[in-house]
C-alpha positions in Angstrom: -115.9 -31.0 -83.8 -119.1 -32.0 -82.3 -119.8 -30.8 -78.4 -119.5 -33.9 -76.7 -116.4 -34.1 -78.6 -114.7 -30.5 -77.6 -116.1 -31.3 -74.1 -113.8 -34.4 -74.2 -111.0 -32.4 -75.4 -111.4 -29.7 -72.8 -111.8 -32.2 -70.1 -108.1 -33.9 -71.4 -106.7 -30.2 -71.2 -107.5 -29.9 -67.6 -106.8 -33.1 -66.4 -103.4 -33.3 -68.3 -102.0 -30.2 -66.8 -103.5 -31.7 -63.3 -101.0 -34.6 -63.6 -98.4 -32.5 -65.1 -98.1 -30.0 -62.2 -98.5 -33.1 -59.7 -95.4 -34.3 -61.3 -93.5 -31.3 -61.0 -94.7 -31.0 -57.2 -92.6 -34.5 -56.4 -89.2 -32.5 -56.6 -87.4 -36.2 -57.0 -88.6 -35.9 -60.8 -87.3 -40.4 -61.1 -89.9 -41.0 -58.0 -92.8 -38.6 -59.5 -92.6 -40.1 -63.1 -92.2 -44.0 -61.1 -95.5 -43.3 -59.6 -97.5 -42.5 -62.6 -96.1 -44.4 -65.2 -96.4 -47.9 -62.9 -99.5 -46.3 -62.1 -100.4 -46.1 -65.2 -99.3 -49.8 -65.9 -101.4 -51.2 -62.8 -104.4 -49.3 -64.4 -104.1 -50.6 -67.6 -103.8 -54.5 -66.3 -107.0 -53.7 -64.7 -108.9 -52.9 -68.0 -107.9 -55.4 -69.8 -110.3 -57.8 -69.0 -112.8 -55.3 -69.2 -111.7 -54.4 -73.2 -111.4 -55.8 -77.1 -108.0 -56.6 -77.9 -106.9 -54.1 -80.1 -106.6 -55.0 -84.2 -103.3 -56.5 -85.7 -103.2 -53.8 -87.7 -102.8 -50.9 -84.3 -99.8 -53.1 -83.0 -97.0 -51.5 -84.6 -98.2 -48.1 -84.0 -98.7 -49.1 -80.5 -95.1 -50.6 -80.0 -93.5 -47.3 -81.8 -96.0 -45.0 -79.8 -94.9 -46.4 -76.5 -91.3 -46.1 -77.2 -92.1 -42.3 -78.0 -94.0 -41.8 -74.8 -90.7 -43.6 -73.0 -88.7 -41.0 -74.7 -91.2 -38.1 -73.5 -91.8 -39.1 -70.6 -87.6 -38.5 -69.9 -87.9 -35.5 -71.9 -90.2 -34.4 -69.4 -88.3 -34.9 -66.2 -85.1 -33.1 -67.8 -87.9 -30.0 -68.7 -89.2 -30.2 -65.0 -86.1 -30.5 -63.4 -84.4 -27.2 -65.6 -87.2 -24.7 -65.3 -90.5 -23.7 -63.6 -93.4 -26.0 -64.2 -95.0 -22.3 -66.1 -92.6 -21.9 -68.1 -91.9 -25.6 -69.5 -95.2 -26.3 -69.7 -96.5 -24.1 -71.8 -93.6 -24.7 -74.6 -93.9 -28.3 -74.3 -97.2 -28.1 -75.1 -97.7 -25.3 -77.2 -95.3 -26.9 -79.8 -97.3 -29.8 -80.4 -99.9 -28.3 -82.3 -97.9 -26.7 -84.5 -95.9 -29.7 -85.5 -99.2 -32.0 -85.4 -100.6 -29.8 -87.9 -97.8 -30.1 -90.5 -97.5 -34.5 -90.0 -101.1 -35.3 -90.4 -100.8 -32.7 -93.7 -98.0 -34.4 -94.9 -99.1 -38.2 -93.9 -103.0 -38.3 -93.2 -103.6 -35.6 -96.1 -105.2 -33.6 -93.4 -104.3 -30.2 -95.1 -105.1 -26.9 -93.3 -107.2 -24.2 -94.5 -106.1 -20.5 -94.7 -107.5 -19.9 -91.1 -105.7 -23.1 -90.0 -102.3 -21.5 -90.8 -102.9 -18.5 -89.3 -103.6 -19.9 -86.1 -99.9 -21.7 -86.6 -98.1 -18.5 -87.2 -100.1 -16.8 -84.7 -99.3 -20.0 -82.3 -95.7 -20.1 -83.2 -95.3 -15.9 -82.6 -96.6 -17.1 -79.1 -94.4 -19.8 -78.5 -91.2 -17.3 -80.0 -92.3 -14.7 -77.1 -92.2 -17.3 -74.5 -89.4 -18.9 -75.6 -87.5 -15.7 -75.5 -88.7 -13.9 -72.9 -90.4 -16.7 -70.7 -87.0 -18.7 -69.7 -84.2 -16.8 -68.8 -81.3 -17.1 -66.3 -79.7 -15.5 -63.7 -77.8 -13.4 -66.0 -81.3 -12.3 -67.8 -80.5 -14.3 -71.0 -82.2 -17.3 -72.2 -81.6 -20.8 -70.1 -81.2 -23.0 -73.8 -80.9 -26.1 -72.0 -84.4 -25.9 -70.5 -85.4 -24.2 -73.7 -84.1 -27.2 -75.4 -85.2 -30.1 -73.5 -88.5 -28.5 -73.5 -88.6 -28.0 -77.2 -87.7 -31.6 -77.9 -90.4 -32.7 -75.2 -92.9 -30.7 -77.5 -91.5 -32.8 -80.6 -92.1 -35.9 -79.3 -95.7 -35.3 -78.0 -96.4 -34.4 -81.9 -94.8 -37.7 -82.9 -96.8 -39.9 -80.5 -100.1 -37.6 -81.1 -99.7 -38.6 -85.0 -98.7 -42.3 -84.6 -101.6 -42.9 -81.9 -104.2 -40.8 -84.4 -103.5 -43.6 -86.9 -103.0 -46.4 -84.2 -106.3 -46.0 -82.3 -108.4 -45.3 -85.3 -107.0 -49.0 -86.9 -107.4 -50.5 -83.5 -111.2 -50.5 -83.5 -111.4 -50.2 -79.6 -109.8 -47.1 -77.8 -110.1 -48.3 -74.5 -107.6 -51.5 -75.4 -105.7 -49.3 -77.3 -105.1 -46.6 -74.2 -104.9 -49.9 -72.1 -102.0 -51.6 -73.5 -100.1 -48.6 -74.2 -100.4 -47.9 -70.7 -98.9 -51.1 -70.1 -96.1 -51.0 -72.7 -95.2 -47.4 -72.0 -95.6 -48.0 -68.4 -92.9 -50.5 -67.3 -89.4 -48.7 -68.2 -89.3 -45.9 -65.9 -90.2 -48.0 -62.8 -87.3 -50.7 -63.9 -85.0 -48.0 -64.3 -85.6 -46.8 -60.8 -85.7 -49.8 -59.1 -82.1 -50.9 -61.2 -80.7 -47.3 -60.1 -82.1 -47.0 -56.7 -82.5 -51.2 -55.6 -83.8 -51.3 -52.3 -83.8 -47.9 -51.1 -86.8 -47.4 -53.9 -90.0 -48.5 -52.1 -89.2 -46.7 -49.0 -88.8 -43.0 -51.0 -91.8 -44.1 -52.6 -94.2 -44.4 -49.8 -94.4 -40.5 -49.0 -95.6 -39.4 -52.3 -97.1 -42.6 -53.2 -101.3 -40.8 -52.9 -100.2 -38.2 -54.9 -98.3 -40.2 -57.4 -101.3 -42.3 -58.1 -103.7 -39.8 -58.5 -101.3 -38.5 -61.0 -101.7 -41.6 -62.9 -105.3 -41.5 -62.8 -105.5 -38.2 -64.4 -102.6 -39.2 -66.8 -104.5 -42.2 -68.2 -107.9 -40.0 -68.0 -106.0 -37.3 -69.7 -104.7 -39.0 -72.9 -107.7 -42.0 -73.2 -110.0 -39.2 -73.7 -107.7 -37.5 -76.2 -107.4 -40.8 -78.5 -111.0 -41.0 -78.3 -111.9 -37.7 -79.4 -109.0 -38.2 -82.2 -111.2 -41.0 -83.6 -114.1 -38.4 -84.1 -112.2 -35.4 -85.3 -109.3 -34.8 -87.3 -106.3 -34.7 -85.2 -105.1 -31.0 -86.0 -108.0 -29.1 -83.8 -108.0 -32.2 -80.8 -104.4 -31.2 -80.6 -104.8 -27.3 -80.6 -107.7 -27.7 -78.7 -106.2 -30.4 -76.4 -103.1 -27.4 -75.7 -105.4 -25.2 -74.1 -104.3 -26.6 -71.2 -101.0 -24.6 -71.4 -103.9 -21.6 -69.7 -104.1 -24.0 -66.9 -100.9 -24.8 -66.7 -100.2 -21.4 -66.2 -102.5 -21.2 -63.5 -101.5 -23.6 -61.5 -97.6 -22.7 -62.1 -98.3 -19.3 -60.3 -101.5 -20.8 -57.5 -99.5 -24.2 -56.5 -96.0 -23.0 -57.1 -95.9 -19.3 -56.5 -94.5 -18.5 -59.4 -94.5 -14.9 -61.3 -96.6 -15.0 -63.9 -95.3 -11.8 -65.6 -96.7 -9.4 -68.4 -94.5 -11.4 -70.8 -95.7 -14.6 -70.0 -98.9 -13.6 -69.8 -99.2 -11.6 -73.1 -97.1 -14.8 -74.7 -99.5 -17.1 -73.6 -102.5 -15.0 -74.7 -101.1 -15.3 -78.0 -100.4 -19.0 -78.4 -103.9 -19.1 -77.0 -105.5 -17.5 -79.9 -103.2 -19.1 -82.6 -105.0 -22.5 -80.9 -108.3 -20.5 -81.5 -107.8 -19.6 -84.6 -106.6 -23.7 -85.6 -109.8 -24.8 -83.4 -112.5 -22.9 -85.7 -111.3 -23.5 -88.9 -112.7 -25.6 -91.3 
């Protein structure tokens, strides 16, 4: 990966988990994810005059990628709404990578070297700790819904990372690709909201609406970055690299939200960290 390129990269770690913990801030998790997906919708209208349309050949990976990022986008709420934002985001994320690493093997004959599949077992050791020790109840034992919903929000983001990897590289334009999946992705939340809550929607809006919006700015910063970097780099290190923003996800858990870091967590982290490392620097 070239500089500029793992400059983009960091830049989409740090703005994604920006968005992420605004998100989790908006306790009504169906107003939050409103916000930023419509957000994300208006943004993409306004680029479109601004952008190539993207090949014939992106559009099916478009329409399947934005049904993915429907489906994590939900995933997500369930995650934020069963656990601390330190806890689910690090597991959400930190998943990816791994399961990244094995699809574009297996489909974009992207195959790892030796150093590559360390950093997934040392990832994956990590991601164990956390997962064990990271969540737990009131009783001291795992909480496997959170764990679960997170996991499966982790899943997805692998799915949509692969299918936009192939997508933007056949569109010939990443900007009109990020723009029209913003605007395909971008519309269900907000009509599901405004079915569930009818009228009474625009007013709950209103308080949160700066935040919200900002959210979507970084969102749409966040992930048009990533699918340009993945059409200079194979998509294996953009992801590990991208999931270094798990470290600030952390941070801002325990800064924003006051919440306890912990030896575990910490030394859990520090391990998925250099499993990302160790995927980052190989080749």
């Amino acid at each position: 990966m070239t500089p500029l390129v793992t400059l983009a990269v960091l830049a989409a770690a740090v703005t994604h988990a920006s968005w992420n913990a605004i998100a989790h801030h908006i306790k009504d998790q169906l107003l939050s994810f409103t916000l930023i997906s419509g957000g994300g919708t208006l943004i993409g209208l306004a680029l479109l005059p601004f952008v190539p349309l993207p090949a014939a050949e992106a559009w099916p990976y478009l329409l399947v990628s934005a049904a993915l990022h429907i489906g994590y986008m939900a995933l997500l709420m369930r995650s934020f709404t069963l656990g601390d934002f330190g806890q689910m985001y690090p597991i959400a994320r930190g998943t990816a990578p791994l399961v990244v690493t094995a699809l574009a093997a297996l489909f974009l004959h992207e195959v790892p070297d030796g150093r590559q599949l360390l950093g997934v077992a040392v990832a994956c050791a990590g991601l164990t700790g956390l997962a064990l020790w990271g969540v737990r109840g009131g009783d001291g034992g795992p909480r496997w819904p959170a764990l679960l919903a997170a996991g499966a929000t982790g899943l997805s983001i692998a799915l949509y990372t692969v299918v936009d990897g192939v997508g933007v590289r056949a569109s010939g334009t990443p900007l009109g690709y990020i723009a029209w999946l913003m605007i395909l992705e971008g519309l269900a939340i907000p009509a599901y909201a405004l079915w569930t809550r009818r009228t009474a929607l625009l007013p709950q809006l209103r308080p949160y609406a700066a935040r919200g919006l900002l959210g979507a700015v970084l969102s749409v910063a966040a992930y048009g970055l990533a699918l340009w970097a993945q059409t200079k780099a194979p998509l294996a290190p953009v992801a590990a690299l991208r999931e270094s923003s798990i470290i600030v996800g952390a941070a801002l858990g325990t800064l924003l939200f006051k919440e306890r870091f912990g030896a575990a967590r910490l030394a859990a982290a520090t391990v998925m960290a250099v499993g990302i490392g160790l995927m980052l620097t190989a080749g």
